[in-house]
C-alpha positions as CSV (number, residue, x, y, z in Angstrom):
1,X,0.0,0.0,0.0
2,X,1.4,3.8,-0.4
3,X,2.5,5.7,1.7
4,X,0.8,9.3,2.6
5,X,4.0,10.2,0.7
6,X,3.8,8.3,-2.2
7,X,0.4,9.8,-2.6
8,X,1.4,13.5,-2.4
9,X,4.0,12.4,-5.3
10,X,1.3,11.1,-7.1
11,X,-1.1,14.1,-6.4
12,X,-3.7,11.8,-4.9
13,X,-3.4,14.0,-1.6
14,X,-2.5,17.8,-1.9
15,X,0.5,19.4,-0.3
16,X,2.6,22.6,0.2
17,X,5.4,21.6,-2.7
18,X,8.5,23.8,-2.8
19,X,10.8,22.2,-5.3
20,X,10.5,19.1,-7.3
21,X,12.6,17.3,-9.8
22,X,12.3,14.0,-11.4
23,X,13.5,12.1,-8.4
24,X,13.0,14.3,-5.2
25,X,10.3,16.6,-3.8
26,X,10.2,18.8,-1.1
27,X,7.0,20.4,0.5
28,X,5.9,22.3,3.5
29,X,5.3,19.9,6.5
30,X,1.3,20.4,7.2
31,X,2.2,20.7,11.4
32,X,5.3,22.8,11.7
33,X,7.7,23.3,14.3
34,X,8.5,26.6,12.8
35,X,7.7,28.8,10.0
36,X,9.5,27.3,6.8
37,X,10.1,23.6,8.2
38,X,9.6,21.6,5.1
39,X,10.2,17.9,4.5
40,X,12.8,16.2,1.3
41,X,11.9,13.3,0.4
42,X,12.9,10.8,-2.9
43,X,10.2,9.7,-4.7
44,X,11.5,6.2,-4.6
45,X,9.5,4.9,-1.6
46,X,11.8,3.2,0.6
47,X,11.1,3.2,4.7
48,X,14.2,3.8,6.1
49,X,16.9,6.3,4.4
50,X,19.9,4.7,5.4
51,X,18.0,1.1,2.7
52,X,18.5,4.0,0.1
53,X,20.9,3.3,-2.5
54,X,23.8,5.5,-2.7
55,X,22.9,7.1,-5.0
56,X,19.6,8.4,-4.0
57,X,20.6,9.2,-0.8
58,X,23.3,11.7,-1.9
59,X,20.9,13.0,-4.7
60,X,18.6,13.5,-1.7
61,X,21.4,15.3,0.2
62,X,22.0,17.6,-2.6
63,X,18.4,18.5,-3.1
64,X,17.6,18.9,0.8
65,X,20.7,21.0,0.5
66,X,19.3,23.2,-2.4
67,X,16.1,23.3,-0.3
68,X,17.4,24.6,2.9
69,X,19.3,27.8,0.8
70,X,15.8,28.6,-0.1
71,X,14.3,28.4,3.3
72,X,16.9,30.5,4.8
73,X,16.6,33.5,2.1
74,X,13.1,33.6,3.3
75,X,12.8,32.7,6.7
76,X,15.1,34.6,9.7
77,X,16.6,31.7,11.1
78,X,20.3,31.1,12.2
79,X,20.5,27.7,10.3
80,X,17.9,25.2,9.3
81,X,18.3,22.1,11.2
82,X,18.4,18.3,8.8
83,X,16.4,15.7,11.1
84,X,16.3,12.6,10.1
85,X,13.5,10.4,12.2
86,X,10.2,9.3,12.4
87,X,8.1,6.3,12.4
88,X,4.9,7.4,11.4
89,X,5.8,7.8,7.8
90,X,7.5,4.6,6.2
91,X,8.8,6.6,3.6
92,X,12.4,8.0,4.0
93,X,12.5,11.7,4.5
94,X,14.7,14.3,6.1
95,X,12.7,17.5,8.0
96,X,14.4,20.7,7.4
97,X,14.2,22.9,10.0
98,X,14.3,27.0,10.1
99,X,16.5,27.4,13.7
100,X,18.1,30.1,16.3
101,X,18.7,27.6,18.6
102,X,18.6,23.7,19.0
103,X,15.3,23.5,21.2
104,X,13.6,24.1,17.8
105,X,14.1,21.1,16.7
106,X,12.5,19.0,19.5
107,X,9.4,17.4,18.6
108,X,7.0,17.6,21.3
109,X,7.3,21.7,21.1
110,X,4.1,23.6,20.0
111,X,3.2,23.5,16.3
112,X,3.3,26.9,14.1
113,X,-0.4,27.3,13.2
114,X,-1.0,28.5,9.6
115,X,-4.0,29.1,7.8
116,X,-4.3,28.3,4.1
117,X,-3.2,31.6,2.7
118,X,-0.2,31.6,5.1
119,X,0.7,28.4,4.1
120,X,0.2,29.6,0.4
121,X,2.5,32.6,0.8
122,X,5.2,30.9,2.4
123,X,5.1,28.3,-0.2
124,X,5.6,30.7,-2.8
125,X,8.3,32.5,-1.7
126,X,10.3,29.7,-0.6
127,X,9.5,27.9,-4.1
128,X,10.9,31.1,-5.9
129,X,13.9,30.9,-4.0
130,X,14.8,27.6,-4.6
131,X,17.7,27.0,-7.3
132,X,17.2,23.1,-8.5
């Protein structure tokens, strides 16, 4: 069965996308820890990055990469953070994280709540400023 991933790749569910190219995607996640936290993933659906083949985990690397320079020309943030965990998804993905400081990053802090338009806006802007 797909994953909730696999479908947004597929366009059965919508999403937030910020960059996409024949093998990766990135989109906004849909609960954020902070304004501009996105999620890369491949579009290979495999459950746990590290059962990636080399080559599509350093094509992911590069792309997450490209992502992240967008994020931080639109978002104030330090850094953005790369987290790689989760169980709920069984789909190999690495968050990307706007930061100022490591508590950011920890899961159980309160989500960003964004209404459709914000989420729109923010999608655009990163989107534009994303060089793939």
């Amino acid at each position: 069965m797909a994953t909730i991933f696999t479908k947004i790749i597929n366009g059965e569910i919508p999403a937030y996308k910020i960059a996409e190219d024949e093998n990766y995607l990135a989109f906004l996640d849909i609960n954020p820890l902070k304004l501009g936290h996105a999620l890369a993933i491949p579009k290979k659906e495999v459950d746990y990055i590290f059962d990636l083949d080399d080559e599509t985990l350093a094509g992911l690397s590069v792309f997450a990469k490209k992502v992240a320079r967008g994020i931080e020309k639109v978002v104030t943030c330090k850094r953005v953070a790369v987290l790689v965990l989760g169980l709920e998804v069984p789909h190999a993905h690495i968050h990307l994280i706007p930061l100022d400081q490591e508590s950011d990053t920890h899961m159980k802090n309160p989500r960003v709540k964004l209404s459709k338009d914000e989420f729109e806006e923010i999608t655009k802007k990163i989107s534009e400023a994303i060089e793939i």
